[in-house]
C-alpha positions in Angstrom: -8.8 -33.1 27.9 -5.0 -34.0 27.5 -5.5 -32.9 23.5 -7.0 -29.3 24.9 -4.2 -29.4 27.6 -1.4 -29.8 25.1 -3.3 -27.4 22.2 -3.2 -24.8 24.4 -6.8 -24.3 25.9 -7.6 -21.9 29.0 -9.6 -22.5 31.7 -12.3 -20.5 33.3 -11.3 -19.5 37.0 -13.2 -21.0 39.9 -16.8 -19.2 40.6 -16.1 -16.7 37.7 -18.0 -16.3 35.0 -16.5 -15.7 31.3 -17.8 -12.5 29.2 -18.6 -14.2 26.1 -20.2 -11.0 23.9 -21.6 -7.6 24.8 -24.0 -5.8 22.9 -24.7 -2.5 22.3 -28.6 -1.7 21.3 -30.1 1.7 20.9 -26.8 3.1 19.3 -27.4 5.1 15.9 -24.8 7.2 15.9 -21.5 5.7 17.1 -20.8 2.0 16.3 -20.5 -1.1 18.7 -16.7 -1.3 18.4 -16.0 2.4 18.8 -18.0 2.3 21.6 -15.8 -1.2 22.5 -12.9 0.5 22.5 -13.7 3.0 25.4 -15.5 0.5 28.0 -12.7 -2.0 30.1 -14.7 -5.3 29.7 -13.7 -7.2 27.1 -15.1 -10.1 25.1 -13.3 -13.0 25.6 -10.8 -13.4 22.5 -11.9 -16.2 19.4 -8.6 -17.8 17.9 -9.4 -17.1 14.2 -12.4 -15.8 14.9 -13.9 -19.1 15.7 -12.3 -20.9 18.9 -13.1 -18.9 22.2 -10.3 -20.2 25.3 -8.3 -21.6 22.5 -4.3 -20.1 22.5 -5.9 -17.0 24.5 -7.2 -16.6 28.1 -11.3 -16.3 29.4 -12.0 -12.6 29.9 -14.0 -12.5 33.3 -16.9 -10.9 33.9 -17.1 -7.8 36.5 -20.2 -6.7 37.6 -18.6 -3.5 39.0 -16.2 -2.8 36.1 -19.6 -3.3 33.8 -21.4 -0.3 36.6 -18.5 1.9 35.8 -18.4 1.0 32.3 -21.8 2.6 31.6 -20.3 6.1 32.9 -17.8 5.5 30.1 -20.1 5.0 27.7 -22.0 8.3 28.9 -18.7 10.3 29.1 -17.7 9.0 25.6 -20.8 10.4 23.7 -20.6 13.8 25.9 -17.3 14.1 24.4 -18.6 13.6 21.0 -21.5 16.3 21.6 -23.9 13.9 22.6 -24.8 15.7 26.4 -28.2 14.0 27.2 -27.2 10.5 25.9 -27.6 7.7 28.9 -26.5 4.0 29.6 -29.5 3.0 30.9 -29.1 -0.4 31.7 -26.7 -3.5 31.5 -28.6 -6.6 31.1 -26.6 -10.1 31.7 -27.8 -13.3 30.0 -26.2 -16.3 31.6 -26.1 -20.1 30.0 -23.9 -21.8 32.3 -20.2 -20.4 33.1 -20.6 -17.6 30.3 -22.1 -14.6 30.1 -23.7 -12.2 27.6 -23.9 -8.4 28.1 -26.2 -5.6 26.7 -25.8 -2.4 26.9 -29.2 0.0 26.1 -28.7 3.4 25.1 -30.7 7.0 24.8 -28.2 9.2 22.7 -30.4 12.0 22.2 -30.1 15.0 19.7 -26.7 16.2 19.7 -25.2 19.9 20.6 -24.5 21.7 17.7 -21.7 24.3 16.9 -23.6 27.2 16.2 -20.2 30.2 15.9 -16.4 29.7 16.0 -14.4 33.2 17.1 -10.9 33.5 17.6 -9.2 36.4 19.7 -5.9 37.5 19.9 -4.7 38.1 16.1 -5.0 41.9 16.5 -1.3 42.0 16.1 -1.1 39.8 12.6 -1.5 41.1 9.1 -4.3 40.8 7.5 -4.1 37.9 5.2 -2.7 35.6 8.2 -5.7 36.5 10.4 -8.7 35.6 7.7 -6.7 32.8 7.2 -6.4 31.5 10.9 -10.3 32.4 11.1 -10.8 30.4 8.1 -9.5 27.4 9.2 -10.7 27.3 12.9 -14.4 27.6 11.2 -13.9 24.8 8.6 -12.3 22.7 10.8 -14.5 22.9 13.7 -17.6 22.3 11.3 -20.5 24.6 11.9 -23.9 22.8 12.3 -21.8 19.6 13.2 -22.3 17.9 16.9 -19.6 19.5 19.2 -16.4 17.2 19.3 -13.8 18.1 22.4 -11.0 15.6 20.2 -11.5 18.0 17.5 -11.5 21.1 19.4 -8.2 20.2 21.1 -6.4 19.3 17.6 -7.8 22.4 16.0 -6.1 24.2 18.9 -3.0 22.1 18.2 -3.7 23.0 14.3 -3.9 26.5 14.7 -0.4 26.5 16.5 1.3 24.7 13.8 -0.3 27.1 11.2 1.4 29.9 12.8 4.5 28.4 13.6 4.8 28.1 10.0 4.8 32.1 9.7 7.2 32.2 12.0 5.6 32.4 15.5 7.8 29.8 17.4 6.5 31.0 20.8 2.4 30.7 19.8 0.1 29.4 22.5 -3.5 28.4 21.6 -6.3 27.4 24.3 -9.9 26.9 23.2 -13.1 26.7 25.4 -16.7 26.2 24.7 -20.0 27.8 26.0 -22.7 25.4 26.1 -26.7 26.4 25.9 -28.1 23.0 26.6 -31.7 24.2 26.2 -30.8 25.2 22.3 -28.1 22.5 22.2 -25.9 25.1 20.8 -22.5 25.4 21.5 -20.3 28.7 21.0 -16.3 27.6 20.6 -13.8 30.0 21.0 -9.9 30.4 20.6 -7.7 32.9 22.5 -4.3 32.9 21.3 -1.3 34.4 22.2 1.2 34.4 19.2 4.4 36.1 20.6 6.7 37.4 18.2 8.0 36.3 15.1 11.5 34.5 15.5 14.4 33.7 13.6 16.6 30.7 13.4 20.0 31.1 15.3 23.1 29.0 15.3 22.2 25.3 14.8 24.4 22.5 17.5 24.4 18.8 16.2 25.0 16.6 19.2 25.4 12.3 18.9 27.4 12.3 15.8 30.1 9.9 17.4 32.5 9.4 14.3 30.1 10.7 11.7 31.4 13.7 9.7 29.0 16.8 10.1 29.5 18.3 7.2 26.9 16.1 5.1 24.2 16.5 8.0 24.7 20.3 8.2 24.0 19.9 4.4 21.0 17.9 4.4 19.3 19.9 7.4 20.0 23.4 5.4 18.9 25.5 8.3 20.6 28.7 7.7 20.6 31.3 10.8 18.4 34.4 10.0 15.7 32.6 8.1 12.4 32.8 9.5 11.2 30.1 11.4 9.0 27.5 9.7 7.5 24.2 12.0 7.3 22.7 8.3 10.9 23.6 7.6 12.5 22.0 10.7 10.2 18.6 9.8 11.6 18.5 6.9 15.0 19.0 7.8 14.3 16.1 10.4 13.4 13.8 7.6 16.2 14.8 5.4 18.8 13.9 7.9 16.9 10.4 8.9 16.5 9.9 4.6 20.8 10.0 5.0 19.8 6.3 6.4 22.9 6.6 9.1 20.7 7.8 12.0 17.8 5.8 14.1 16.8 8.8 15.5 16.5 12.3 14.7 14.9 15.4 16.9 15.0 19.0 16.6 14.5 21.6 19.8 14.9 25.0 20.9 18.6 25.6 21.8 17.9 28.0 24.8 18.5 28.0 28.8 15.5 27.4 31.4 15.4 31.6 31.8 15.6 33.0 28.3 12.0 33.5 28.0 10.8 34.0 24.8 13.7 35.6 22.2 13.6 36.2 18.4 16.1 34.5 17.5 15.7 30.6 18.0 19.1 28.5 18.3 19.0 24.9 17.4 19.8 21.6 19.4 19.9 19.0 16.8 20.1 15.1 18.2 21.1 12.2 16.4 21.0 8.3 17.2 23.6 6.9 14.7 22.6 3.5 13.7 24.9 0.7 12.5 26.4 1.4 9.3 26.8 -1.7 8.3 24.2 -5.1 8.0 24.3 -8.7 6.8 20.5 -10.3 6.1 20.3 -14.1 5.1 16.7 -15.1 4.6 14.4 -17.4 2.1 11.2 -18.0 1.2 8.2 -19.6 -0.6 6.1 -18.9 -3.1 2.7 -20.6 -4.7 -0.1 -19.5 -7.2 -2.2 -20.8 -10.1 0.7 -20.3 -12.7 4.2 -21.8 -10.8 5.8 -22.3 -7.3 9.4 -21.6 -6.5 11.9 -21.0 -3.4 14.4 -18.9 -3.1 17.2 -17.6 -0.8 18.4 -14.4 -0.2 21.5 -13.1 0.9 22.7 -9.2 1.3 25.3 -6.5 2.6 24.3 -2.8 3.2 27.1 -0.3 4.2 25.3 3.5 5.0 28.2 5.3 4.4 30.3 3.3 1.5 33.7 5.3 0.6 32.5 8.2 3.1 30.3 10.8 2.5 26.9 8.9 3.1 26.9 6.8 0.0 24.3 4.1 0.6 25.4 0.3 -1.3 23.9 -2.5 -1.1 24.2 -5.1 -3.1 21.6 -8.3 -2.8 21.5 -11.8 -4.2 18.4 -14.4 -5.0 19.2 -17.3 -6.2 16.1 -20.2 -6.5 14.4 -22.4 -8.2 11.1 -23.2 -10.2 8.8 -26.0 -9.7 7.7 -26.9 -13.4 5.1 -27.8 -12.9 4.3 -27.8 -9.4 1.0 -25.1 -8.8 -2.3 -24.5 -7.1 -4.5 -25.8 -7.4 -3.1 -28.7 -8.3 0.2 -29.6 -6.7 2.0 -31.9 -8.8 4.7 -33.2 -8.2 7.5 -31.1 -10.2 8.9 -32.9 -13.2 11.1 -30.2 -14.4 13.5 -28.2 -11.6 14.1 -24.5 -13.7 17.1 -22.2 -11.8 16.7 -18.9 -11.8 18.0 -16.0 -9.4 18.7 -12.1 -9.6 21.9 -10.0 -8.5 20.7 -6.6 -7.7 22.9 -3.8 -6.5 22.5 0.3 -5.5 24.4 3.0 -4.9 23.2 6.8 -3.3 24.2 9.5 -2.7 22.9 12.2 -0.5 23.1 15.8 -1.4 23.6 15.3 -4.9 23.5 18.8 -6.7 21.4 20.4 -3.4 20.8 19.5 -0.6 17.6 17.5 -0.3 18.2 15.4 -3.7 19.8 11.7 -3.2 21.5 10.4 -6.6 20.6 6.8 -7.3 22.4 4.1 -9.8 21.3 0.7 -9.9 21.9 -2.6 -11.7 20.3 -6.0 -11.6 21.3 -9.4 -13.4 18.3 -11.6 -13.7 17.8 -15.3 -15.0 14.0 -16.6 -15.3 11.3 -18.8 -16.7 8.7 -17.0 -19.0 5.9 -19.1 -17.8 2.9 -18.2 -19.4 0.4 -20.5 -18.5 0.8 -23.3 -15.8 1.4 -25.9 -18.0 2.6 -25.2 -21.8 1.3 -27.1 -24.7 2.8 -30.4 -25.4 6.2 -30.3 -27.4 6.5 -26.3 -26.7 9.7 -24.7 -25.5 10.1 -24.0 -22.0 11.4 -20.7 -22.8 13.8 -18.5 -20.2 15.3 -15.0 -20.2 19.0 -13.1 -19.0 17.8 -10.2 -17.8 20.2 -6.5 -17.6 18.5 -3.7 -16.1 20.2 -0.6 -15.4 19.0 2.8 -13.8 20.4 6.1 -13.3 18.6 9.1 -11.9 18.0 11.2 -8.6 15.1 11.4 -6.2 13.5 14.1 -4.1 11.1 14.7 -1.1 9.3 17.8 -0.9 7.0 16.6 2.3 4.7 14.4 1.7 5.5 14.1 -2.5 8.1 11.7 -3.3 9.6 12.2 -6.9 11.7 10.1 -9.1 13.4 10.3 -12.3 15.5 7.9 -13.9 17.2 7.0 -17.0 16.5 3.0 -17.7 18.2 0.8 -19.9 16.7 -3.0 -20.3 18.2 -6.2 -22.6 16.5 -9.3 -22.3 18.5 -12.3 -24.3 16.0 -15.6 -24.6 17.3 -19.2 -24.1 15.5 -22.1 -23.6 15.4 -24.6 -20.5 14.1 -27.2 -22.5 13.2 -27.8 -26.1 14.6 -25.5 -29.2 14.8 -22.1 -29.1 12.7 -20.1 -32.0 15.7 -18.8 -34.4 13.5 -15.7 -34.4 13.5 -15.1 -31.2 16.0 -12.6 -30.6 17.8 -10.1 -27.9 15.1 -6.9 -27.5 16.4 -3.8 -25.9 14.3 -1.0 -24.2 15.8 2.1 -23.1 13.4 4.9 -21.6 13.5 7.9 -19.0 11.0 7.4 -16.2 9.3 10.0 -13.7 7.5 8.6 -11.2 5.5 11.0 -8.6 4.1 9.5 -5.3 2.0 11.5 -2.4 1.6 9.5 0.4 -1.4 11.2 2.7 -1.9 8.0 4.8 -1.3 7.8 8.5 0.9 4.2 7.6 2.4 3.0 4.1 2.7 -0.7 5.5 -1.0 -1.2 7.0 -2.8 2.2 5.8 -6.4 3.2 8.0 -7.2 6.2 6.8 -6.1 8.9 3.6 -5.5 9.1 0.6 -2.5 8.2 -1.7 -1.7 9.4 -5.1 0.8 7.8 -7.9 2.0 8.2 -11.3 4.6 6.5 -13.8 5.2 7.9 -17.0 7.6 6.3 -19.4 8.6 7.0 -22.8 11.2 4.6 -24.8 13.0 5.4 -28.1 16.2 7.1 -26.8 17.8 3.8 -28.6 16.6 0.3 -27.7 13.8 -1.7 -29.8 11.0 0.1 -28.5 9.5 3.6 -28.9 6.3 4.1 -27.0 4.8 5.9 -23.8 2.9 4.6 -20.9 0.8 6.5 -18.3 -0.2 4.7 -15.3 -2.1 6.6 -12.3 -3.2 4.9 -9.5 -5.6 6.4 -6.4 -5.9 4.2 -3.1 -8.1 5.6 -0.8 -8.7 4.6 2.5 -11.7 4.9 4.9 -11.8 4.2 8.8 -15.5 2.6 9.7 -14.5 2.0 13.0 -11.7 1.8 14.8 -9.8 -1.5 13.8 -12.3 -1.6 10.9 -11.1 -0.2 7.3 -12.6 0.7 3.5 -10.0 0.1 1.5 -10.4 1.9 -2.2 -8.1 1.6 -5.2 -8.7 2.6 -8.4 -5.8 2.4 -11.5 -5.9 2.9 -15.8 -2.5 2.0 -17.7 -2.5 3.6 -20.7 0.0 2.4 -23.6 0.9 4.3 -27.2 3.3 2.3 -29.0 5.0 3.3 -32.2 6.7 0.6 -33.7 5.0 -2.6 -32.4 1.5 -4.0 -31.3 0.2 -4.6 -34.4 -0.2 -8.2 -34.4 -2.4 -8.1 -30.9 -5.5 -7.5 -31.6 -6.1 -9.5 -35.1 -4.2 -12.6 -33.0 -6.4 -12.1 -29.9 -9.7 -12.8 -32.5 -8.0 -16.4 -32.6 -5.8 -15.5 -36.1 -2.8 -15.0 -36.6 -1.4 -11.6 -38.2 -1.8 -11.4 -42.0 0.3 -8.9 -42.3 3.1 -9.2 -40.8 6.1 -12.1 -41.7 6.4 -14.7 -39.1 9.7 -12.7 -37.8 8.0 -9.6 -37.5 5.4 -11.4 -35.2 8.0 -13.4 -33.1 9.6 -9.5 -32.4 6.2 -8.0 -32.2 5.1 -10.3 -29.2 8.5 -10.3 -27.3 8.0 -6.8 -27.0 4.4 -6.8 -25.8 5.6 -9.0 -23.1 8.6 -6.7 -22.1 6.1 -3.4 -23.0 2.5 -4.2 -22.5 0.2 -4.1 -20.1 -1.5 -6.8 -17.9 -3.6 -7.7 -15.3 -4.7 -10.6 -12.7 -3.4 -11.9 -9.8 -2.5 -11.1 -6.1 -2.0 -6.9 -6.6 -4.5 -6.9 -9.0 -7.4 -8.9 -9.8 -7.4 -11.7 -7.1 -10.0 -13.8 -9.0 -7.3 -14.7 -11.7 -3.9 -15.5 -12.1 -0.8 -13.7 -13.1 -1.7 -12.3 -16.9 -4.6 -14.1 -17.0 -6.9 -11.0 -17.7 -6.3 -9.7 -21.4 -5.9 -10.3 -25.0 -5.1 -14.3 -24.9 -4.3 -15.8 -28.7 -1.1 -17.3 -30.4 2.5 -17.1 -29.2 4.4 -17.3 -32.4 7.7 -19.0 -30.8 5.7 -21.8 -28.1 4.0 -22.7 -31.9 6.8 -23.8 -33.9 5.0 -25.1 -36.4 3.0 -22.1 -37.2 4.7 -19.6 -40.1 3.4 -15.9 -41.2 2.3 -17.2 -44.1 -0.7 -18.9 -42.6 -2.6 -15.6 -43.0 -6.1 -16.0 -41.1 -6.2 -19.1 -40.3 -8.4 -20.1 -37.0 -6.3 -21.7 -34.8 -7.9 -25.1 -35.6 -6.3 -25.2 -38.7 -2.8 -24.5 -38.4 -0.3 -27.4 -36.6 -0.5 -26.5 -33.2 -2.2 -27.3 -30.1 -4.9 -25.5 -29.4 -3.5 -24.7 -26.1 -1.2 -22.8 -27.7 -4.0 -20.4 -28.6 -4.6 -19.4 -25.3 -1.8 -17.3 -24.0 -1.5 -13.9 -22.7 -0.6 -11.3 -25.3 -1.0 -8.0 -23.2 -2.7 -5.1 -24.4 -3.1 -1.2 -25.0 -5.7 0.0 -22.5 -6.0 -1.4 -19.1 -8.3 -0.5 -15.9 -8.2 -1.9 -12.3 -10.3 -1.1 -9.2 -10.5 -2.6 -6.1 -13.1 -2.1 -2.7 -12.4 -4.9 0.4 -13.4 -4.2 3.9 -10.4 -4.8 6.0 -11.3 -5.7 10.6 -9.8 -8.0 13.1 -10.0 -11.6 14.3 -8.1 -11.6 17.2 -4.7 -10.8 17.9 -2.1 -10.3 15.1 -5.1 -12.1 13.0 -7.5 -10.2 10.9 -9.6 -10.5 7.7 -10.7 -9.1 5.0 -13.9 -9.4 2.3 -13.2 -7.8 -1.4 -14.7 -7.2 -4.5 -12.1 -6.5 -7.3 -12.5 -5.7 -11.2 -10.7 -5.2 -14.3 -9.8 -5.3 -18.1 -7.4 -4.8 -20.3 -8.1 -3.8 -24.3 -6.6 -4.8 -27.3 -6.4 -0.9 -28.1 -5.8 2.1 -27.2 -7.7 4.2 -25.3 -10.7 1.8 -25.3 -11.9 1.1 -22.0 -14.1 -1.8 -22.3 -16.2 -1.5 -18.8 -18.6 -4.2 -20.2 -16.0 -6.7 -19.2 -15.9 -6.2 -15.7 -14.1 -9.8 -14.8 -15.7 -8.9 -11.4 -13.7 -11.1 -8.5 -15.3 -11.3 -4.7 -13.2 -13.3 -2.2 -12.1 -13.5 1.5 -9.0 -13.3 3.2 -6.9 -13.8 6.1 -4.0 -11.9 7.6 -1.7 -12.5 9.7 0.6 -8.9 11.3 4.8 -9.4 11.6 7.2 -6.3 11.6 7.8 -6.3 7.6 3.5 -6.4 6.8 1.1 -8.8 7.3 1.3 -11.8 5.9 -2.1 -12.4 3.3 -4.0 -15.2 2.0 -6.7 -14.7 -0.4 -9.3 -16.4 -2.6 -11.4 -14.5 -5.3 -14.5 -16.4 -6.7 -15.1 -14.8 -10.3 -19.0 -13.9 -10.2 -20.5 -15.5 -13.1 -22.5 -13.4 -15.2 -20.1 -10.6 -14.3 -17.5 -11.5 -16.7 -16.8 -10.3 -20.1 -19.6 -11.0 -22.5 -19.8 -14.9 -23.7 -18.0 -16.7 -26.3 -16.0 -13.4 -26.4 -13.1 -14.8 -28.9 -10.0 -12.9 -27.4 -10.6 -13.8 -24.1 -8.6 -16.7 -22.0 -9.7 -19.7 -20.3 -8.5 -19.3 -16.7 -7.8 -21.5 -13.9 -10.1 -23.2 -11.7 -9.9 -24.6 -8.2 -12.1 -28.4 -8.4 -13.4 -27.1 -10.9 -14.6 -23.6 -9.5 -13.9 -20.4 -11.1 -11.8 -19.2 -8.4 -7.9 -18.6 -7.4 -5.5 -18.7 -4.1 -3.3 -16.2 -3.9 -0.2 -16.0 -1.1 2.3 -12.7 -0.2 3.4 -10.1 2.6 1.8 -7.2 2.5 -2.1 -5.6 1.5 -2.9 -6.1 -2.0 -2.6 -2.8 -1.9 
C-alpha cells in the first residue's frame, strides 16, 4: 500500500463503482471510439495502456449519465443520416467495485440524398452558377446517407467559394426535406450573394515600433482590386511568414450601420512578438551504429539591421561514444568531438513581395562511422564539413517552393589511425529546387490529407561531381477513427551520375574494381558517400540501421592494405579483414514505403504498429521490388510542444528479405541475436 501510495495510485470513492470498459455491439457502421467520443462516460484511463488507477483517477460509474448517454448515441447516428437507429439497451456487468458497460444498437438503413438544388444565383454569370451547383452536388454526395456536419460546411464552403469572386457580403443557409418512408432526403441551398465588393483603404493597427512599410509590402492589398477570401489569407500568412508578429487578423474596416458597401476597407491587427531570443538546450542520442550528446546554444534577432531580416545563428558542439551503441552498450573506449556552427540570414520581400531571400552557412566536424564497430587496425576516419546556400523561397497557399544555389567541401582527417594519402578534399556544387504541398490538417502530428514533395538537384556548375537526383516522396494520411490514424508514405530516389559510381556495383559482388587505379576508387567512393543514395534507420526503414540497406562491399581507404591492382580478387584473398567487406557503398536507384497504424494509450501516450520496406540498387533505374527488406515493429509516443517523442523497434520478417546468399548485401545488426533494431527521436517517422 505505501509503494501504491508513493507511485501514485488512485482510489475508488466510497460506494461508487469504477467504469472499467464499455462496449458497443450491434454497430456496423460507425466505430466504438467515434461513437466514444460523443457519449460523457468514460473508461477509466490505463497508464500505458496497461495500469488502470495508476498516475490517473477511477472514472465512476453513472447510471443516469449512462440513461442519457443512450440519447446521445441515438442523436449522433441521426446526425449522420441514420433516423431509425436505437440504443436499446445498456447492460452492466459488475465483478466487485468495477463495472463493465454494453451498449446494443439497431442502426437501421440509412436516409439517402436523393437531389441537391441551390436558389438564389439568378443574379451570377453563368460559369459561376454551374460551378456553385457543381460543387454543392459533389460535395453533398448523392446516394450517400444524409450528414448535417457536412451540410453545414458545404454551406460554409459555398460562402468561401464566392467570396473568392468577390462576394464579401454572401450568406448561405441550407435545409433538408426528409421522406422517411423512402428514406430520401432533398437538400437545398438558398443564398443570398449581395454584391460584388472592392477592397478599400487598408489600416494596420499594433505595430508598436515596427516600421509599416515592409508589412504594407508583404500584405500587397491594393485598394480597387476585387475582393478575394483566398487573397486576404494569404496576405495574413505573408505578414505572420515576416516572423515579427504572434498574431495576425484581417476584418472589415466599416461602422456598426454601413450595411453592406462595395467597397470593403481593411482593419489589419498585429501582435508583435519579441524580436529577439536566446535558447540553450542538449540532448541524447542512441541507435545500432553510435551514441553521442550534444549541446546547443543560439540567438535569433527578427528584424537584424532593420527591415525584417531574420538571423540566427546556432551552435552544437558534442561528442561521440566510439563505441558505445544499442544494442550493446559498451562502455566507450574512444571519446570523438564533433559539433556544427550553422547560421541564416532572410530577407522578406526580396524582388516582390511574397518572396523571402535566404543565405546560409554551416561549419561541421564529424565521425564517418560506417558500421558500429570498424575492423581492427582501420582508421577512424572524420570530416570538416562547409556548406553554403543561397537562394529565395516562396508560398503560393498551400505550395512551398525553394531554390537554392549549394556549395559543399568536405576535407577528411582522421581521429585515430593514418589517414589514406588518397583520400582527398571533394567538392560538390549544385542548384536545388525543392517543391512541397502540404494538404494536411497539422505538419507536426498529421490525421488526415495528403502531402506532396520533391528535390531535384543537379551538380557540375564546378565541384567534383556532375550528376542529378530526383527524389519524390507522397505521405498520405487516413483518419479511422477519431484519435486513430493510417499513416501512408511512399518515396523513389533516383541518381544519374556522370563522372563517378563506377566502382559500386562490381565492389558490391564482393570485388574490388578492375578497372579503375586504387586512387580512382578511393575518389570514386568518397563521392558516393557525399552523392549516393541510402536507406535504413529511424525515417526510413526502422528494421535496420542508418545505411544499412544497400550495396555493402569494400571501402578502399578503411582497407589500407588493399591496392587497385588486386583486380577481382574475392575479399578473402586480399589483406584485409573481412569486416572490411561489409560496408555501405550507396547506390543508384532507391525505393521506400511505409504503412503504421498510429491510436492512443492514454494521455500524452500513444502507440503505433508499422510495416516498412525498402531497397536500394546498385543501378540506375532498376527497382529491385524482390528485395523487399520488409520491417514490422511497435512503437510508443510520447506528445510535448516540439512533437512527440518516439521509440520504435522493427523486427525484419524473415523470408521477406532480399533473396539468400545475395552477395552485395550487408550483414545487419541484431538485438540478442534477433534480427531487429531500436530506434529513438522527436517527431513521426514521418
Amino acid at each position: 500500500m505505501l509503494v501504491c501510495l508513493a507511485s501514485g495510485c488512485a482510489r475508488i470513492p466510497k460506494q461508487r463503482y469504477a467504469l472499467d470498459r464499455i462496449d458497443f455491439v450491434g454497430n456496423r457502421v460507425l466505430g466504438d471510439g467515434e461513437l466514444e467520443d460523443h457519449i460523457a462516460s468514460r473508461e477509466s484511463p490505463k497508464f500505458l495502456g496497461l495500469f488502470e488507477g495508476f498516475i490517473d483517477e477511477y472514472e465512476v460509474f453513472d447510471r443516469y449519465v449512462l440513461e442519457r448517454d443512450l440519447e446521445r448515441v441515438e442523436r449522433y447516428y441521426r446526425a449522420k443520416g441514420y433516423y431509425d437507429a436505437r440504443a436499446r439497451v445498456a447492460r452492466v456487468y459488475s465483478s466487485g467495485r468495477h463495472v463493465r458497460v454494453e451498449i446494443v444498437l439497431e442502426e437501421g438503413n440509412p436516409v439517402l440524398v436523393g437531389r441537391v438544388d441551390v436558389h438564389g444565383l439568378e443574379t451570377m454569370s453563368p460559369s459561376l452558377r454551374a460551378k456553385a451547383e457543381d460543387f454543392a452536388r459533389r460535395r453533398m454526395r448523392l446516394q450517400k446517407p444524409l450528414e448535417e456536419e457536412r451540410l453545414h460546411a458545404v454551406e460554409q464552403e459555398i460562402a468561401r467559394l464566392l467570396g473568392d469572386e468577390g462576394y464579401a457580403w454572401v450568406k448561405v443557409k441550407g435545409s433538408v426535406d426528409v421522406d422517411l418512408p423512402h428514406r430520401v432526403a432533398s437538400v437545398g441551398f438558398w443564398i443570398e450573394p449581395g454584391k460584388p465588393a472592392r477592397l478599400g483603404a487598408v489600416r494596420i493597427q499594433g505595430l508598436e515600433k515596427i516600421p509599416e512599410g515592409p508589412v504594407r509590402r508583404a500584405l500587397n492589398l491594393k485598394p480597387g482590386e476585387p475582393y478575394s477570401l483566398s487573397d486576404l489569407e494569404a496576405a495574413r500568412q505573408a505578414v505572420l511568414d515576416l516572423g515579427v508578429f504572434s498574431a495576425v487578423t484581417i476584418e472589415p474596416d466599416l461602422p456598426p450601420d454601413a450595411g453592406e458597401p462595395d467597397v470593403m476597407p481593411l482593419l489589419v491587427k498585429v501582435e508583435v512578438t519579441k524580436l529577439r531570443s536566446v535558447h540553450l538546450g542538449g540532448g541524447v542520442e542512441i541507435d545500432s551504429l553510435k551514441s553521442e550528446i550534444h549541446a546547443t546554444a543560439g540567438w535569433e534577432d527578427r528584424n537584424f539591421l532593420g527591415g525584417f531580416r531574420r538571423f540566427q545563428v546556432e551552435a552544437v558542439p558534442g561528442v561521440v561514444l566510439y563505441p558505445t551503441h544499442l544494442p550493446n552498450v559498451k562502455a566507450p573506449r574512444r571519446l570523438l568531438p564533433e559539433g556544427r556552427l550553422r547560421a541564416e540570414i532572410r530577407q522578406p520581400g526580396f524582388l516582390e513581395a511574397r518572396t523571402t531571400g535566404v543565405i546560409r552557412g554551416q561549419f561541421s566536424i564529424y565521425p564517418l562511422l560506417l558500421s558500429a564497430e570498424l575492423p581492427p587496425g582501420a582508421p577512424i576516419i572524420g570530416y570538416r564539413e562547409l556548406r553554403g546556400a543561397v537562394g529565395f523561397e516562396r508560398n503560393i497557399q498551400k505550395l512551398n517552393l525553394s531554390l537554392t544555389q549549394n556549395v559543399q567541401n568536405n576535407a577528411p582527417f582522421t581521429y585515430a589511425g593514418p589517414l589514406d594519402p588518397d583520400l582527398v578534399s571533394v567538392l560538390a556544387s549544385y542548384p536545388e529546387l525543392f517543391a512541397d504541398l502540404e494538404l494536411t490538417d497539422s505538419r507536426v502530428s498529421p490525421h488526415s490529407g495528403v502531402s506532396v514533395r520533391n528535390t531535384f538537384q543537379v551538380a557540375g556548375v564546378g565541384g567534383d561531381a556532375r550528376d542529378v537526383k530526383i527524389v519524390p516522396d507522397v505521405r498520405g494520411y487516413i483518419p479511422l477513427a477519431r484519435k486513430v490514424t493510417l499513416a501512408i508514405r511512399a518515396s523513389v530516389g533516383m541518381l544519374f551520375p556522370a563522372n563517378y559510381g563506377q566502382t559500386v556495383e562490381p565492389n558490391s559482388m564482393t570485388r574490388t574494381p578492375g578497372d579503375a587505379t586504387r586512387q580512382e576508387w578511393v575518389r570514386d567512393s568518397e563521392l558516393m558517400f557525399l552523392r549516393g543514395l541510402f536507406s535504413g534507420g529511424p525515417g526510413s526503414n526502422r528494421g535496420y540501421g542508418l545505411r544499412e540497406i544497400g550495396p555493402h562491399g569494400l571501402v578502399p581507404f578503411y582497407a589500407p592494405g588493399v591496392t587497385g591492382t588486386q583486380a577481382g580478387a574475392t575479399c578473402t584473398n586480399v589483406p584485409t579483414e573481412q569486416s572490411a567487406c561489409d560496408l555501405p557503398l550507396g547506390g543508384f536507384t532507391q525505393w521506400e514505403s511505409s504503412v503504421e497504424v498510429r491510436y492512443p494509450i492514454s494521455g500524452p501516450f500513444s502507440g503505433v504498429v508499422f510495416v516498412d520496406g525498402a531497397d536500394v540498387a546498385p543501378r540506375k533505374l532498376v527497382f529491385r521490388f524482390d528485395r523487399p527488406h520488409l520491417s514490422a515493429g511497435v512503437g510508443f509516443r510520447y506528445d510535448t510542444p516540439i512533437g512527440p517523442v518516439r521509440l520504435d523497434a522493427g523486427y525484419r520478417i524473415p523470408g521477406l528479405q532480399a533473396p539468400e546468399n545475395a552477395p552485395d548485401e550487408g550483414k545487419p545488426a541484431t538485438i540478442l541475436g534477433i534480427p531487429a533494431a531500436l530506434s529513438f527521436g522527436i517527431g513521426e517517422a514521418f
